[in-house]
C-alpha positions as CSV (number, residue, x, y, z in Angstrom):
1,X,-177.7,83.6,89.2
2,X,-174.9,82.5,86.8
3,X,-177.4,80.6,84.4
4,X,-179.5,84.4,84.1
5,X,-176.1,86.3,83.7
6,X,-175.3,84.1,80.9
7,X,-178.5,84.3,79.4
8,X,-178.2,88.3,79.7
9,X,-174.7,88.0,77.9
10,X,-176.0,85.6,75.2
11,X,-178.9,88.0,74.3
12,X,-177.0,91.0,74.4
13,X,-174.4,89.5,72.2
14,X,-176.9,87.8,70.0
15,X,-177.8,91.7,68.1
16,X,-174.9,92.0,66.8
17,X,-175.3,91.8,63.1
18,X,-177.6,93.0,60.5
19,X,-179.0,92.0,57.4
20,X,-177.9,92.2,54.3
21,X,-179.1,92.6,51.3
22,X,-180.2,89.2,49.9
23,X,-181.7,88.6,53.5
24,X,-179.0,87.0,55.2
25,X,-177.7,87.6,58.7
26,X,-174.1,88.9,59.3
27,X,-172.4,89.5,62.0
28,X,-170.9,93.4,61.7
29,X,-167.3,92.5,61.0
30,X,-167.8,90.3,58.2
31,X,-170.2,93.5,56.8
32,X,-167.7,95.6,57.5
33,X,-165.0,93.6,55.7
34,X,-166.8,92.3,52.8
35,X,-168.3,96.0,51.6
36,X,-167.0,99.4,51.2
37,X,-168.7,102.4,52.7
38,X,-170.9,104.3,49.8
39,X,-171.7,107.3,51.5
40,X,-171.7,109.3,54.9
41,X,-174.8,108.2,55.8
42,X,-173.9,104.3,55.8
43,X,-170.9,105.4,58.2
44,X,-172.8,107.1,60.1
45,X,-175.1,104.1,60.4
46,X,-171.9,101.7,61.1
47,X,-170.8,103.7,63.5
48,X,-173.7,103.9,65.7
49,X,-174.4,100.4,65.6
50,X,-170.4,100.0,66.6
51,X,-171.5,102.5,69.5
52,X,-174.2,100.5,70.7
53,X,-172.1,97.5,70.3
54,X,-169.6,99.0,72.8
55,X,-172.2,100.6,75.1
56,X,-173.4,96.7,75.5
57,X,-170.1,95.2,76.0
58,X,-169.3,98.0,79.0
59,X,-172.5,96.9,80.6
60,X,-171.5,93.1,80.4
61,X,-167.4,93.8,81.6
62,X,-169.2,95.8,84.3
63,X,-172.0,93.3,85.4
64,X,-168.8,91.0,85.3
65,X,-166.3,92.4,87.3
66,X,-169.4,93.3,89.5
67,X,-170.2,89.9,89.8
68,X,-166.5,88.9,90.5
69,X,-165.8,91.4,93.4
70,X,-169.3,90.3,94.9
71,X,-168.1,86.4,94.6
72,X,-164.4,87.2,95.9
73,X,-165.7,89.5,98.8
74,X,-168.3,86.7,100.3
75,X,-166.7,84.5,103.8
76,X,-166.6,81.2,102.2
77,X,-165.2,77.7,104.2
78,X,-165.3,76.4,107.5
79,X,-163.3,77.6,110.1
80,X,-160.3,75.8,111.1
81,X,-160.2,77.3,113.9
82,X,-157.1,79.0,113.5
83,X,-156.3,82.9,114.7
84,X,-154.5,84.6,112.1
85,X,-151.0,85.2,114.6
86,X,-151.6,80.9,114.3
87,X,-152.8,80.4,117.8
88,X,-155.6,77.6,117.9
């Protein structure tokens, strides 16, 4: 379950870039930081793909914490025994 959860994070991670114009792959904050925006268009671009970006990264915290709370809410360990007052 972890190993396909990874997986799942790695791919959805993995889209987030583009390509530029010599045919190289960048990741968006080095696109965003090595160009200026030319016209409404390109923002409007940008910003959608930083839209889906955070879309993507809500799924994942979610599927996470998801994850979490199901790990943290299973019995786990052998029983000692033990009442909770501490009476055997």
């Amino acid at each position: 379950m972890v190993d396909s959860v990874a997986a799942e994070m790695t791919s959805e991670g993995s889209a987030a870039g583009q390509v530029n114009g010599r045919g190289k792959h960048i990741a968006n904050g080095e696109a965003v930081a090595s160009s200026h925006v030319d016209s409404s268009g390109e923002l409007d671009r940008r910003l959608a793909a930083v839209e889906r970006l955070v879309k993507v990264h809500d799924r994942t915290i979610k599927r996470a914490l998801d994850l979490a709370a199901s790990y943290l809410n299973e019995p786990r360990g052998k029983s000692t025994g033990v009442s909770p007052e501490g009476e055997p």
